[in-house]
C-alpha positions in Angstrom: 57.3 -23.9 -7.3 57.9 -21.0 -9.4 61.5 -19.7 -10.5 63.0 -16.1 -11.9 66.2 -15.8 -13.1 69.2 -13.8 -11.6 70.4 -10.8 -13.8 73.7 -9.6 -13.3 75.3 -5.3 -14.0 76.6 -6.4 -17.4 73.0 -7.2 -18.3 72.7 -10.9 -19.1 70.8 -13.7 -17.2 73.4 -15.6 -15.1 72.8 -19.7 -15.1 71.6 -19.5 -11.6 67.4 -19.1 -11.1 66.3 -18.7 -7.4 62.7 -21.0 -6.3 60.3 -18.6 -5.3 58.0 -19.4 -2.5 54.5 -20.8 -3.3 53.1 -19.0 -0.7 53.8 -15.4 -2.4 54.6 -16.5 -5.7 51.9 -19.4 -6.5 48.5 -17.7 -5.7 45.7 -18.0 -8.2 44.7 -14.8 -9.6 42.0 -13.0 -7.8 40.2 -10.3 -9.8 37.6 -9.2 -7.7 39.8 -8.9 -4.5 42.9 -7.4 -6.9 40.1 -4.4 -8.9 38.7 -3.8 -5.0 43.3 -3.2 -4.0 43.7 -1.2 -6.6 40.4 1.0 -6.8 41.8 1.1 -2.6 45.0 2.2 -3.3 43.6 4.9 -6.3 41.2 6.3 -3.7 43.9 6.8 -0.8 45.9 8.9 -3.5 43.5 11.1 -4.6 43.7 14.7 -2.3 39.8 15.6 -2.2 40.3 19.1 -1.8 38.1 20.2 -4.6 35.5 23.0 -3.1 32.4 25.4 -3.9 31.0 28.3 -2.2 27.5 27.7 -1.0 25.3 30.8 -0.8 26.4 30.8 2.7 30.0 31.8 1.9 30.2 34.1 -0.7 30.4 38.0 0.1 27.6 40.7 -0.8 24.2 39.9 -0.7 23.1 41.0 2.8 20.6 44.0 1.2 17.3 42.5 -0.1 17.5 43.7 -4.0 14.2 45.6 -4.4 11.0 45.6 -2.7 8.8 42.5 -2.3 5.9 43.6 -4.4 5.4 46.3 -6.7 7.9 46.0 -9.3 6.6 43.5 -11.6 9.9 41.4 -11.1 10.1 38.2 -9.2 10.9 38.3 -5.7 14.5 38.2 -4.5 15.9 38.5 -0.9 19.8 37.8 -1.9 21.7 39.1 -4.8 23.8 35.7 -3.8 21.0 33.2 -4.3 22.0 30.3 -6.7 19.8 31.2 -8.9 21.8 34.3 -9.7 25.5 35.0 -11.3 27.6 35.1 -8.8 25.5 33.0 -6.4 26.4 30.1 -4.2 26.4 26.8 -5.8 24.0 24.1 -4.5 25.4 20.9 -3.5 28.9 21.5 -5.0 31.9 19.4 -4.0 33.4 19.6 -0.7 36.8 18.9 0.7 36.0 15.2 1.7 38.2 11.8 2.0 37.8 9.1 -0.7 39.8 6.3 1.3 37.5 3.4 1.9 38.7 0.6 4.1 40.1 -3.0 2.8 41.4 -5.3 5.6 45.3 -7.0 6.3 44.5 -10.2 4.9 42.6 -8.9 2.0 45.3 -6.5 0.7 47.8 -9.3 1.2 45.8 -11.8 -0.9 45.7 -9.0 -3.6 49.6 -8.6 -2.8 50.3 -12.3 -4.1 47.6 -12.0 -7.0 49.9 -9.3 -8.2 53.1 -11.1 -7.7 52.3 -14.4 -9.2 50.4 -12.6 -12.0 54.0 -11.5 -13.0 56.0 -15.3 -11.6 53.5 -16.7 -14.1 53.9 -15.2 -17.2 58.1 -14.8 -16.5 58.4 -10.9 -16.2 59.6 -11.2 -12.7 63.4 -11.5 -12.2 66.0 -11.2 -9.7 68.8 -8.5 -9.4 72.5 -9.1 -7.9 72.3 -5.5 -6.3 76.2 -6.1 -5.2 77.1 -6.1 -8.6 76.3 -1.9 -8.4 79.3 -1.1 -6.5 78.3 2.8 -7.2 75.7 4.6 -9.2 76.2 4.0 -12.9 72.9 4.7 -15.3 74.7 3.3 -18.4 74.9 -0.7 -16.7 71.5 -0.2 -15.5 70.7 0.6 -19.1 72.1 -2.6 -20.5 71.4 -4.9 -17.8 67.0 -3.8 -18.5 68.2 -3.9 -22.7 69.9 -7.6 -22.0 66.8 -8.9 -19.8 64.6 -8.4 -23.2 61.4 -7.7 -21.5 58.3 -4.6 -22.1 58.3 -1.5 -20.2 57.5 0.1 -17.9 59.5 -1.7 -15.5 59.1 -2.1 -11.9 62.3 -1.8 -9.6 61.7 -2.7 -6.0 65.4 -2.8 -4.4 66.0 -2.6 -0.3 66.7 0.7 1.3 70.5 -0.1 1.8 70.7 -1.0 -1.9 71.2 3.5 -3.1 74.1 2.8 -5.6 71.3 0.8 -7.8 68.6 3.2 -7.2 70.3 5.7 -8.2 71.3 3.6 -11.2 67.8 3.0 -11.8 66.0 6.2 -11.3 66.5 8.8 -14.1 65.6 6.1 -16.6 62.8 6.3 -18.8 59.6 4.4 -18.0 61.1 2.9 -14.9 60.3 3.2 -11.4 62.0 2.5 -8.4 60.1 1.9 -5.1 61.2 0.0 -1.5 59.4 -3.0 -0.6 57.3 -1.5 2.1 56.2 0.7 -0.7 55.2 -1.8 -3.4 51.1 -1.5 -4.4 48.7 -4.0 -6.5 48.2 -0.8 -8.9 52.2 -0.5 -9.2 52.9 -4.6 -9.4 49.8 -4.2 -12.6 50.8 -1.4 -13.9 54.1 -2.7 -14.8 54.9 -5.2 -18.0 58.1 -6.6 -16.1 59.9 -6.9 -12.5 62.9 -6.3 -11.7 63.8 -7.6 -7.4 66.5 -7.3 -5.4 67.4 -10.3 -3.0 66.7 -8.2 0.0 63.5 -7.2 -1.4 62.6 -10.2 -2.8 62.9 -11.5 1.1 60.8 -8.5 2.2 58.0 -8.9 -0.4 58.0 -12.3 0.9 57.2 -11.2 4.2 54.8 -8.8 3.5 52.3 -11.2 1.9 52.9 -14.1 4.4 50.3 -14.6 6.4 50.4 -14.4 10.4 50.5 -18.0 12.3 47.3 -16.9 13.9 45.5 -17.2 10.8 47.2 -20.2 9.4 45.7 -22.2 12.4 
């Protein structure tokens, strides 16, 4: 059973380490199932609102430009055509949705691939949130410089927990998100992280599977 140490505000690593549960912290590391998440997760983000005019659309262009035959030029029944400047464009983009679907269980195998990929290698520790009685940038500051670990850092802390978001937020090349929030891209796209007890409890649940599908 993995561990992770408990930080404290004055930025050290107290003596006490909490066992994290194998269940969400012991997975082996999926690749394919974690690159399917995260391409997921990428897609749902992206706004698709990117659009062309088809010949259809654009103004001008009702009159046919000269006469069918007799002028020695090629024939031409729109001054809109595509083949013109100014013409519609032929199968341009249109506004269109890039989610694609991955089920429960699959996103929360991926979940737990992300979360032991960090139990494993030791960038995963545990804050004492209480310690942030109200928002003060400065101890989080030296309780990230004490911990000793890469950036960017990864703060998942429970909605009650505001005096250490606050703490958190404005500094560089960290990002603070609630449980429910958490992603595979955000858990990989961090080099260490940093979870409150509450959260710690709610990531936890979020990964666990239902009893229905543990029978």
């Amino acid at each position: 059973m993995p561990d992770a140490p408990i930080l404290n505000a004055d930025g050290g690593a107290t003596s006490k380490k909490v066992k994290l549960a194998d269940a969400a912290f012991g997975a082996r590391f999926n690749e394919p199932l974690v690159h399917q998440s995260v391409r997921a997760e990428q897609a749902a983000r992206r706004r698709g609102t990117a659009a062309t005019k088809t010949r259809a659309m654009v103004s001008g262009g009702g009159a046919k430009p000269w006469r069918q035959k007799g002028t020695g030029r090629a024939r031409a029944g729109s001054s809109r055509s595509p083949l013109w400047t100014g013409g519609g464009t032929v199968f341009g983009p249109q506004p269109r949705s890039y989610t694609f679907k991955v089920n429960r269980k699959e996103q929360r195998a991926a979940l737990r691939s992300a979360l032991s990929l960090h139990a494993g290698r030791g960038s995963l520790a545990v804050l004492d949130a209480t310690a942030f009685k109200s928002p003060k940038t400065s101890d989080a500051f030296d309780l990230l410089d004490g911990w000793n670990q890469p950036q960017p850092t990864l703060v998942v802390l429970g909605a009650e927990e505001s005096a250490a978001a606050l703490s958190f937020r404005n500094l560089a090349r960290v990002a603070v998100l609630l449980p429910e929030n958490v992603g595979v891209a955000d858990l990989l796209g961090a080099a260490s992280l940093l979870v409150s007890e509450a959260a710690l409890s709610d990531l936890s649940a979020r990964v666990e599977a239902p009893s229905r599908e543990k029978a």
